[in-house]
C-alpha positions in Angstrom: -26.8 3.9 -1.9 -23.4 4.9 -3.4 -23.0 4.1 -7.0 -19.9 2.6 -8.5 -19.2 2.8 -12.0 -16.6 0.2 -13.6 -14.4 -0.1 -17.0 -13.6 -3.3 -17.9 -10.3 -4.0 -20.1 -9.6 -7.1 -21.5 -5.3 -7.9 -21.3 -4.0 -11.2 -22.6 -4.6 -14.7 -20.4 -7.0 -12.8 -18.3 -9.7 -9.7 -17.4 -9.1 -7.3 -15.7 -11.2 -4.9 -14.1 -10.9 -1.4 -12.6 -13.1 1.6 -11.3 -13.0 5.4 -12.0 -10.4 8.1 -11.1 -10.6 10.2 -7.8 -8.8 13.4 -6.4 -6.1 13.4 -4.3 -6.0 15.2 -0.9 -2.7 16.0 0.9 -2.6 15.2 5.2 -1.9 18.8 6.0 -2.0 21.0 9.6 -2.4 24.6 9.9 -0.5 25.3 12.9 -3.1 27.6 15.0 -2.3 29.9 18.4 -1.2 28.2 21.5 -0.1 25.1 19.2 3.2 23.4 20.1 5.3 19.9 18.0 4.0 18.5 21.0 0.4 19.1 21.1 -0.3 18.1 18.1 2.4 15.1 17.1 -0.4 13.8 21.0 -3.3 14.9 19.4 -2.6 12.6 16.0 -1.1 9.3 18.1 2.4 10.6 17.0 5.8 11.2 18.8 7.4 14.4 18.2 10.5 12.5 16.8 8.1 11.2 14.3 6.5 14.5 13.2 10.1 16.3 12.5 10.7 13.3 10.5 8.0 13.8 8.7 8.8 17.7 8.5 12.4 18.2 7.9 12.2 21.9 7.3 11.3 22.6 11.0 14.9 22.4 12.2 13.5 23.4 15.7 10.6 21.8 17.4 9.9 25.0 19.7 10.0 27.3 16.8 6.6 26.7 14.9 4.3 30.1 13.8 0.3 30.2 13.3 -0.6 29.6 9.8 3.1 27.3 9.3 1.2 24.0 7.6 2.4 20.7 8.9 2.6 17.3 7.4 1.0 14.6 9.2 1.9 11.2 8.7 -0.3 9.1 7.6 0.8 6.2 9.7 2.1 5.4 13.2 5.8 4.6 12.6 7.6 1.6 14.8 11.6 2.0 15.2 14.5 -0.7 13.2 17.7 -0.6 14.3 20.1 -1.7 11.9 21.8 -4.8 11.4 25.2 -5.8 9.8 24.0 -6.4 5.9 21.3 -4.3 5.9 20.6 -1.8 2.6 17.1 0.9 2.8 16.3 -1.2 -0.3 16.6 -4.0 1.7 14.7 -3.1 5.0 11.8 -1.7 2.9 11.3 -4.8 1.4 11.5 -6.5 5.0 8.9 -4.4 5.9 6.7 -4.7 2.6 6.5 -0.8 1.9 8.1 1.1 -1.0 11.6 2.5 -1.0 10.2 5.6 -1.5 8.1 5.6 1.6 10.8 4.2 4.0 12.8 7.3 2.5 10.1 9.8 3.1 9.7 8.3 7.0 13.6 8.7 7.0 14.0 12.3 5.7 16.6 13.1 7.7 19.0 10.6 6.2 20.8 12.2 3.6 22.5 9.7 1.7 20.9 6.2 1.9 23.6 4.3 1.1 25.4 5.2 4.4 23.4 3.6 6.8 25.0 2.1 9.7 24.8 -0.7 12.6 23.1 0.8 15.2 20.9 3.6 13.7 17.6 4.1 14.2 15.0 4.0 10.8 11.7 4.9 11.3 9.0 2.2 9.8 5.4 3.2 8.8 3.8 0.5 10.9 2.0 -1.7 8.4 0.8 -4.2 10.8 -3.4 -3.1 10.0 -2.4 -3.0 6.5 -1.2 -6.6 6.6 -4.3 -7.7 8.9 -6.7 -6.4 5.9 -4.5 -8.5 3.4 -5.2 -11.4 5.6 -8.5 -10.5 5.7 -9.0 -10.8 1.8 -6.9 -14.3 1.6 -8.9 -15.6 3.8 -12.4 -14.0 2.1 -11.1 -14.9 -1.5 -10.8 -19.0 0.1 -14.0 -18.9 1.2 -15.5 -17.9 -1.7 -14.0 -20.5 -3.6 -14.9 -23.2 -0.9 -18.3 -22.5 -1.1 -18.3 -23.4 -4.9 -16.5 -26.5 -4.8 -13.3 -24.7 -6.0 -9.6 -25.6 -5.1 -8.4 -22.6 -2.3 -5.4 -20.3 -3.6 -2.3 -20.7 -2.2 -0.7 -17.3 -0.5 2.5 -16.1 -2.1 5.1 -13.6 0.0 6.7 -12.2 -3.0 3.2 -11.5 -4.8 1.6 -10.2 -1.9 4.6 -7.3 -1.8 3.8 -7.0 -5.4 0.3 -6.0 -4.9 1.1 -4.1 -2.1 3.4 -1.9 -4.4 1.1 -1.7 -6.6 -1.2 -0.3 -4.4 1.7 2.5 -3.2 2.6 3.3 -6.6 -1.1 4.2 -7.1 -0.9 6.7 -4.5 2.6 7.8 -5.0 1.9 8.8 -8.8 -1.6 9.4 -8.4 -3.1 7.3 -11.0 -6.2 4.5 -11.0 -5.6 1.9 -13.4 -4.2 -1.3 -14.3 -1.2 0.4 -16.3 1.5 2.1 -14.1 3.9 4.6 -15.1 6.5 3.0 -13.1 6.4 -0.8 -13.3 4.0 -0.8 -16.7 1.0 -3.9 -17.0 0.2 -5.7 -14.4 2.3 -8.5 -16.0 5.2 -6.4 -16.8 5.3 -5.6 -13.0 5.3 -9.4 -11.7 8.3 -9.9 -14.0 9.8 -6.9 -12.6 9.5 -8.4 -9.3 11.0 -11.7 -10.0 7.7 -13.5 -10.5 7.0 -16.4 -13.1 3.9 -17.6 -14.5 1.6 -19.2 -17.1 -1.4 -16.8 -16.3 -2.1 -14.0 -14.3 -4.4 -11.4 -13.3 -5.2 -8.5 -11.0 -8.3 -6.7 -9.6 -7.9 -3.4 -8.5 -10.1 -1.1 -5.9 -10.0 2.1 -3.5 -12.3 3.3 -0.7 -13.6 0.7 1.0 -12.6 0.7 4.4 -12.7 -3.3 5.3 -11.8 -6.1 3.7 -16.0 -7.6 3.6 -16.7 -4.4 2.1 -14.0 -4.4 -0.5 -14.7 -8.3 -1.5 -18.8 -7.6 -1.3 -18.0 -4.5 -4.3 -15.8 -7.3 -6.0 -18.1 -10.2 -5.4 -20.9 -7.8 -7.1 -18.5 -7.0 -10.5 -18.5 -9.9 -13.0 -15.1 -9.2 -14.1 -13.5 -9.5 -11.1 -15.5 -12.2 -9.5 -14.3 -14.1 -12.6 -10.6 -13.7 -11.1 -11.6 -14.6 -7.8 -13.2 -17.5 -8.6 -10.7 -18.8 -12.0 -9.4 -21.6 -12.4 -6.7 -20.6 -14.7 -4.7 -19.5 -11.0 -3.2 -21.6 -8.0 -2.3 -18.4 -6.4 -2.9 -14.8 -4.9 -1.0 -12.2 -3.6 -2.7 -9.0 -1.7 -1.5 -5.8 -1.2 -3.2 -2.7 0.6 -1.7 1.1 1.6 -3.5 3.4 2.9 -3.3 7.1 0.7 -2.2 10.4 2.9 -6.2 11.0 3.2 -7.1 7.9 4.8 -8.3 5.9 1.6 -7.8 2.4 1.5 -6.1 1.2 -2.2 -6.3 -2.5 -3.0 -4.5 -5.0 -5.1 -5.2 -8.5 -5.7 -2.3 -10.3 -8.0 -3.2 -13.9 -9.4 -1.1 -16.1 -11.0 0.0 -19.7 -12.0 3.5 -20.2 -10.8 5.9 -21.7 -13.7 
């Protein structure tokens, strides 16, 4: 049976709970004889449009050499056109991902502020990651039923919020409660426009479904005591996936002002 070893840390109005570091492995290719863009954007569900994105120093698709690595997305990207108003910042809030991502998908736009009606942005397709957020929501309610509890209400602007969070873990490599980009967990709903008398956040990373992640929560006392508080009305979830594979997971609580 796997082990897992917790830290607990106590922060004002709530606990909050987190798990132990972890190494970080890059999604790389060696490109071997007889390889072509082709081959192997077919052999990873990928288009070949979407691996040059993803490589921007290959300027020519038919000019790859054995031993050349390759970056392979971690996600299957789905295609935005561009509407009048639209910003990057913008769209990658649409889309719940990090403006850093949707840049990174997008490498071949050079200045972001001149986008234009028409063009073609490439989206990670988040679609599983928002199914496994749903997942949770729905987990966490049940939970809460089954102990007489009032159900948590499901809030858009936290759920992006935890799904940041969960980016800016793998961005920065870092697991903890503390970021070096948005600060406590508290700081960072503030940041995001959120208001609230309480809040909290349970953090976790390489489970791979949403009844295995809730069962390793469920089975922690700290963060069982945010899943089932009353001190919150509502949740917010957030999940990305790491260039590995690993699943990182965010739950964001709070009592709305």
């Amino acid at each position: 049976m796997k082990k897992i070893f917790l830290k607990v840390m106590l922060l004002t109005l709530v606990l909050c709970v987190m798990t132990t570091t972890l190494a970080f492995a890059d999604s790389t290719y060696t490109v071997q004889s007889g390889d072509t863009m082709s081959k192997i954007a077919a052999r990873n569900s990928l288009t070949v449009t979407q691996l040059m994105s993803a490589n921007p120093s290959v300027k020519n698709a038919s000019l790859i050499y054995v031993g050349q690595k390759l970056t392979i997305p971690s996600t299957k990207m789905v295609t935005y056109t561009v509407k009048s108003g639209d910003t990057m910042s913008g769209i990658a809030k649409r889309f719940e991902i990090s403006y850093s991502e949707l840049l990174k998908a997008n490498s071949n736009i050079k200045n972001p502020s001149m986008i234009y009606v028409g063009q073609k942005i490439m989206i990670p397709d988040t679609n599983s990651l928002a199914s496994y957020e749903q997942q949770v929501f729905e987990l966490v309610n049940k939970e809460r039923v089954a102990r007489g509890l009032a159900t948590f209400k499901y809030n858009n602007d936290l759920a992006y919020c935890a799904r940041m969070k969960s980016q800016d873990m793998i961005n920065k490599k870092y697991f903890a409660h503390e970021s070096p980009t948005y600060g406590s967990p508290f700081e960072m709903m503030e940041k995001f426009g959120l208001r609230f008398s309480a809040a909290g956040e349970n953090i976790a990373y390489g489970q791979k479904t949403a009844a295995e992640v809730m069962n390793a929560w469920m089975n922690s006392a700290g963060h069982k005591a945010n899943i089932l508080s009353s001190a919150y009305t509502t949740i917010g979830v957030g999940v990305a996936k790491a260039a590995n594979g690993t699943l990182y997971w965010t739950q964001q609580f709070m009592n709305p002002y």
